[in-house]
C-alpha positions in Angstrom: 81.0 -27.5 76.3 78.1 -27.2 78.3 76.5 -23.7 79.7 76.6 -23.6 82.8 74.5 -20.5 84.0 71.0 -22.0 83.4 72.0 -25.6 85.4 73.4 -22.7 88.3 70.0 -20.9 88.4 68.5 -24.2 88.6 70.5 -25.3 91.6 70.0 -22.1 93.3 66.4 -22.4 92.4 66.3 -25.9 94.2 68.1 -25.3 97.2 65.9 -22.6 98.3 62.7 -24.4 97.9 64.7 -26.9 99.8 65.4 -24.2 102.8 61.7 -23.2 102.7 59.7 -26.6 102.3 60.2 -28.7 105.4 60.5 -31.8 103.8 62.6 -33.4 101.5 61.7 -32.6 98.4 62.3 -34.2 94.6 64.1 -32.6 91.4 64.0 -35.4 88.1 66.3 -33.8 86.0 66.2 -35.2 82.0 69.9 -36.7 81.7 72.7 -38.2 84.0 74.9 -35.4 83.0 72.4 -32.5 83.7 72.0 -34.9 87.1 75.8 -34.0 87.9 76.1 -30.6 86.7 73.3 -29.3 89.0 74.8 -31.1 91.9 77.8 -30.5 91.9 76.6 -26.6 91.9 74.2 -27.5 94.7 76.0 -29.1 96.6 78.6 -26.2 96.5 75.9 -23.4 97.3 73.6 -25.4 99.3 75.0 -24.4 103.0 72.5 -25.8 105.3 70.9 -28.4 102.7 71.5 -32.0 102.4 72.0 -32.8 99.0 71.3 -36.4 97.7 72.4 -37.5 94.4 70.2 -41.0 93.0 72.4 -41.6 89.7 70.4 -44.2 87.1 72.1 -47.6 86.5 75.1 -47.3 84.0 74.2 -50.2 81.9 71.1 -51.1 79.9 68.1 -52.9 80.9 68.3 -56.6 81.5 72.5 -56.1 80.5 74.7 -59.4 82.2 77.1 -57.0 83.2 76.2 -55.3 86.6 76.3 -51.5 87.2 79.7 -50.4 88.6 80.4 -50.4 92.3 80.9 -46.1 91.7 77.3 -45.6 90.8 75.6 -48.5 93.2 77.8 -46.6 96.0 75.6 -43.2 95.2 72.6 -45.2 94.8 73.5 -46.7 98.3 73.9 -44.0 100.1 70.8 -41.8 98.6 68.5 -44.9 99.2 70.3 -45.1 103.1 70.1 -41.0 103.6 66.0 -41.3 102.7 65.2 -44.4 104.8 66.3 -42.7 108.1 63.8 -39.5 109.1 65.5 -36.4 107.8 66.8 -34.2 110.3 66.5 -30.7 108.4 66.6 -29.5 104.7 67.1 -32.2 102.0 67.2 -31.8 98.2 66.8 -35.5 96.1 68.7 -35.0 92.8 68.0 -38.0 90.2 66.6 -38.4 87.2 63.7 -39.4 84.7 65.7 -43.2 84.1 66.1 -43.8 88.3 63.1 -42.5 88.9 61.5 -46.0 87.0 64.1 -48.0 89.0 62.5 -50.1 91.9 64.5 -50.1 94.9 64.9 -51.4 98.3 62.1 -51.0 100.9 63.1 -48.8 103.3 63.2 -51.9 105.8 66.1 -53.4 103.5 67.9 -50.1 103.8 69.9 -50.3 107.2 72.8 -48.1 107.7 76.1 -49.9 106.7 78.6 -50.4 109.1 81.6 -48.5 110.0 85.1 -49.4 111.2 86.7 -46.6 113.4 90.1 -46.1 114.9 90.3 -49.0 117.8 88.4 -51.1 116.9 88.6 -55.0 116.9 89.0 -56.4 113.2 89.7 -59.7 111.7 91.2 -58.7 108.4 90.5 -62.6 106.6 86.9 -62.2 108.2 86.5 -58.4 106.5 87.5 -59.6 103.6 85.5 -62.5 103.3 82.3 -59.8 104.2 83.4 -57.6 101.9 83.3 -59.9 99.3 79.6 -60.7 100.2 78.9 -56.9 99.5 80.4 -57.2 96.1 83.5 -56.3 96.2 86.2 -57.9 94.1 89.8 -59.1 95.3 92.5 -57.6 93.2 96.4 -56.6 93.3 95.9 -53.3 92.5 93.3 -51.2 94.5 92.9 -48.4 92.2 88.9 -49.0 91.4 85.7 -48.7 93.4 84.5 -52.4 94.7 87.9 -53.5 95.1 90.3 -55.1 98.1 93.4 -56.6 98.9 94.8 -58.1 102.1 98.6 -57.8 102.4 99.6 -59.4 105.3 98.2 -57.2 108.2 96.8 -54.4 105.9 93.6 -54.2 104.2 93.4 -51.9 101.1 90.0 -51.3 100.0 88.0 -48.8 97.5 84.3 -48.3 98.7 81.8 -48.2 96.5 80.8 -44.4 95.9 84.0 -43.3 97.7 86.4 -40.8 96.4 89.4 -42.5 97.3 90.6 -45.8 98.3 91.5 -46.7 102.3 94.9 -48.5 103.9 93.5 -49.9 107.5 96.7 -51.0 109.5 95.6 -53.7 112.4 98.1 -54.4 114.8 97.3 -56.8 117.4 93.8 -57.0 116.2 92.8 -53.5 116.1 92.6 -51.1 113.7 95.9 -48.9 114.5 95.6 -46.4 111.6 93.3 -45.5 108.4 95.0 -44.1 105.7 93.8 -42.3 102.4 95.9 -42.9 99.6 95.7 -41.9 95.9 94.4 -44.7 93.6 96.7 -44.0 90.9 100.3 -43.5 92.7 99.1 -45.5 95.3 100.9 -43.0 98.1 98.6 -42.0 101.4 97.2 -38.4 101.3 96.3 -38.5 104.7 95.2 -40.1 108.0 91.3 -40.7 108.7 89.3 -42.0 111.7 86.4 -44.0 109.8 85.5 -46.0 106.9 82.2 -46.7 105.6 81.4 -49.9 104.0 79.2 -49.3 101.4 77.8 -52.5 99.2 78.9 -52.6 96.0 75.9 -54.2 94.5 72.4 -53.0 95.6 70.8 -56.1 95.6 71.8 -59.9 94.0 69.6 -59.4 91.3 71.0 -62.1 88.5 68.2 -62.2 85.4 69.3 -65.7 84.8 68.5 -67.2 88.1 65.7 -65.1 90.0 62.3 -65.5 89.3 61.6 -61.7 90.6 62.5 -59.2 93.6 61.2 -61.4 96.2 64.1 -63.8 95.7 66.6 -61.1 95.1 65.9 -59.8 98.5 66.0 -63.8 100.1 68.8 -64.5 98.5 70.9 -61.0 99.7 69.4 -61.9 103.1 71.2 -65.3 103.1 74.5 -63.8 102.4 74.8 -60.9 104.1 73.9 -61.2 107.5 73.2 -57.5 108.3 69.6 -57.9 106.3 66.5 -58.0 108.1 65.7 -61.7 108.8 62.3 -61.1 106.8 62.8 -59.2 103.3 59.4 -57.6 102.4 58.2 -59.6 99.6 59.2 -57.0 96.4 60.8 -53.7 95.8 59.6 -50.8 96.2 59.0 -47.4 94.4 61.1 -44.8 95.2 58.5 -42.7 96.2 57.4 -45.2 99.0 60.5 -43.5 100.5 59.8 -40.1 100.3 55.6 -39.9 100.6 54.3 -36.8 99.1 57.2 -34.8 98.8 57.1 -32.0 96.9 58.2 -32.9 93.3 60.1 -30.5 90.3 60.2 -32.1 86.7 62.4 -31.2 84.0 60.2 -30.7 80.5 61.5 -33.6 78.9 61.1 -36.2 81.6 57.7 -37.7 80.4 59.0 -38.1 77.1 61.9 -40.1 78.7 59.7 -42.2 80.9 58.3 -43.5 77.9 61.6 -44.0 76.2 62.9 -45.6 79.3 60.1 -48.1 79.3 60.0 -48.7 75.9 63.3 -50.0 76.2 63.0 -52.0 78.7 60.0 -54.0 77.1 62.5 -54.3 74.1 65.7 -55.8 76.1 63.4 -58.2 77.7 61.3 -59.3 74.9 65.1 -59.6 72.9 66.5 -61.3 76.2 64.0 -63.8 76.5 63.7 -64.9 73.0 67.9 -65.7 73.0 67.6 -67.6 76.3 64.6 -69.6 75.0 67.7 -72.1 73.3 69.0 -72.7 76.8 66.3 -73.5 79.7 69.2 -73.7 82.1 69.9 -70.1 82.3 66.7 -69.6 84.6 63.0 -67.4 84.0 63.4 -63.7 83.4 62.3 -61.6 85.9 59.3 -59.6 84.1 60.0 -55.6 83.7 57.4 -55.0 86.4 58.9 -56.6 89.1 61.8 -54.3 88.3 60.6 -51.0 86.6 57.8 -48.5 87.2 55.8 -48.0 83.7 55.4 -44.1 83.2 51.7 -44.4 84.4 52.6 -45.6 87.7 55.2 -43.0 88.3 53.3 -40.0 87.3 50.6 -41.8 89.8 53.2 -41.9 92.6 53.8 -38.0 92.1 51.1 -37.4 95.0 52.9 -34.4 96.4 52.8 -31.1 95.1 54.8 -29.7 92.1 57.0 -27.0 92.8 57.5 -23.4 91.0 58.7 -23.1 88.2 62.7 -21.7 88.3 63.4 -18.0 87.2 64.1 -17.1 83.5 67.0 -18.5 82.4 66.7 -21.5 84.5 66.4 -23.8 80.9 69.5 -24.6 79.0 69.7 -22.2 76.0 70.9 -24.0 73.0 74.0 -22.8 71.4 73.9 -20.2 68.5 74.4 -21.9 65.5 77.9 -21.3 63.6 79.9 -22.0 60.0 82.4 -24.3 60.4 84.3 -25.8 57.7 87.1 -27.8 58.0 90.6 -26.8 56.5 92.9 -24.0 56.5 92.2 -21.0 57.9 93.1 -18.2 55.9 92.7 -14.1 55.6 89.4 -13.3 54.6 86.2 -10.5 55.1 86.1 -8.5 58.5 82.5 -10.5 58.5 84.2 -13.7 60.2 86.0 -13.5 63.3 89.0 -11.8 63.7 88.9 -11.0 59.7 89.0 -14.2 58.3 87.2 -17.1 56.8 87.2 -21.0 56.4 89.1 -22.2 53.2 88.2 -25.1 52.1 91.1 -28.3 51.6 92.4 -29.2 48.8 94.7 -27.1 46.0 94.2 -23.6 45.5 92.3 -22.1 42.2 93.4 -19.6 40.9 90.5 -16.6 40.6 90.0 -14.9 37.6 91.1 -11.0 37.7 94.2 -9.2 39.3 96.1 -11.6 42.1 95.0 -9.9 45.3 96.1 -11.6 48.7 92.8 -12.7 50.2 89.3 -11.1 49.6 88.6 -7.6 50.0 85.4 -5.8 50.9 85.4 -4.0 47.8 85.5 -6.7 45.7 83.2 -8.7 47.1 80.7 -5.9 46.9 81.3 -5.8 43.2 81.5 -9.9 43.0 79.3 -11.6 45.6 79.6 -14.8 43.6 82.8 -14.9 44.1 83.2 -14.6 47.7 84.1 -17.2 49.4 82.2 -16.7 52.1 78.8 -17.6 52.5 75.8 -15.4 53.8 75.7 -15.3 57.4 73.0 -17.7 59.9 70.7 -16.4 61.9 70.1 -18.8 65.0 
């Protein structure tokens, strides 16, 4: 289990530099799961602030399999939320892994659309545009990315969504919008808009780009809602926000340079298996794709902020005994009187039969108490 307390000082911490800054400003937290923790808790005490979560990719550098549709959907939506001037407090939660991650230039970032109540809508043509975005037809819409069109109903999951949508069309409009639960598959409510969030963030195959340039071409040919003219790479995330003001955790350097260590590794190991088979395509090189550790610390032109309070840094747990096997009665030292015993069958001690230890004798035989001297963390 996790402490929450320092990860709630933190969020408290950010969100009031938020309030105060005027800008949006930067937090590059260590982990993914220190990333959620500390949102979740700003998002619940930050009245007032709009909280952006940038979640790194859930697969490895240079992996075939593309991230899921739940984590491109946050990614989405952050990268969106910064291209379009911020219209009052904003607080950018990611971390050390995203923040090496080129994205989209803020030109390739146009708002997606969104289907409201009323409105005219071809259900084969959604589909079919939906499918452009990423999303996968299935029977069973229980999964982020996914659709199904069932007669004159179109069920569909959107990436970074909570819950999957039932849109209605009668006579060509959209008569109702209904939430339903992914996993009985019954509506929880009635809504008046949808948001169609891609569930890829940009084509990007390894084996058949030669680098951003074509990623961004090739997206532009099958989604027509791209500029006409893709700049000609990605960018940095900090060409979105410009000297923001920027908090680090301790250990983010240290994972930049993990980060890009791996990354050098997956492609030199990538390359060298795909030499066998020229059809596959060139690799795109990790610079067209990754910041190196230099270059981020570089694009850190704003200025740093404070420091949180005391207590702000997770405290690591006290360290305990722990032994497997029975529990048994034992010295008032261990909690609630008693002490680990340790599996197997019982030996008999020398001296009267006594249930358990006593205090008393272990005084008088401390090598033959079974429990051993106490830890100091």
């Amino acid at each position: 289990m996790h402490d929450t307390a320092p990860d709630a000082a933190l969020a408290l911490h950010l969100v009031a530099q938020a309030r105060t800054a005027g800008q949006p400003i930067i937090a590059i937290l260590r982990s993914a799961p220190r990333l959620q923790r500390v949102a979740a808790l700003a998002q619940a005490v930050g009245t007032g602030v709009e909280v952006l979560v940038l979640p790194p990719w859930d697969v490895l550098p240079y992996d075939p399999a593309p991230p899921s549709p739940a984590i491109v959907g946050q990614r989405m939506r952050a990268l969106q939320a910064l291209a379009q001037p911020a219209s009052g407090p904003c607080l950018l939660l990611t971390t050390a892994a995203a923040v090496l991650q080129r994205v989209r230039p803020a030109a390739g970032l146009q708002p997606d659309p969104v289907l409201r109540l009323g409105e005219a809508l071809d259900p084969h043509a959604l589909v079919h545009d939906l499918a452009a975005r990423g999303y996968h037809a299935e029977e069973r819409v229980d999964e982020p990315g996914t659709v199904a069109l069932r007669g004159h109903t179109v069920e569909l999951f959107p990436a970074g969504a909570p819950h999957p949508v039932r849109l209605e069309v009668v006579d060509g409009q959209i008569a109702a919008i209904h939430p339903f639960d992914p996993l009985t598959q019954r509506r929880t409510g009635d809504a008046a808009s949808v948001t169609l969030t891609p569930a890829v963030e940009f084509p990007l195959d390894p084996a058949e780009v030669e680098d951003a340039a074509e990623a961004l071409e090739h997206h532009a040919a099958h989604d027509p809602a791209a500029p006409p003219s893709p700049p000609p790479r990605l960018a940095s995330l900090f060409d979105l926000v410009p000297g923001a003001p920027a908090w680090l955790d301790p250990e983010v350097l240290n994972r930049w340079a993990d980060a890009h260590e791996q990354a050098q590794d997956a492609y030199a190991a990538t390359r060298a298996a795909r030499r066998a088979d020229p059809k596959r395509g060139v690799l795109p090189r990790p610079a067209s794709l990754f910041l190196t550790p230099a270059q981020a610390e570089a694009a850190l032109s704003g200025p740093r902020l404070p420091d949180p309070p005391p207590g702000a840094e997770p405290v690591p747990a006290p360290l305990t005994h722990r032994r497997p096997g029975r529990i048994g009665k034992g010295c008032a030292g261990h909690r609630g009187g008693r002490h680990p015993v340790r599996p197997g069958p019982r030996r008999r001690q020398p001296g009267p039969a006594r249930p358990g230890c006593s205090r008393r004798r272990s005084l008088a035989h401390p090598a033959r108490h079974p429990c051993p001297p106490a830890r100091h963390p």
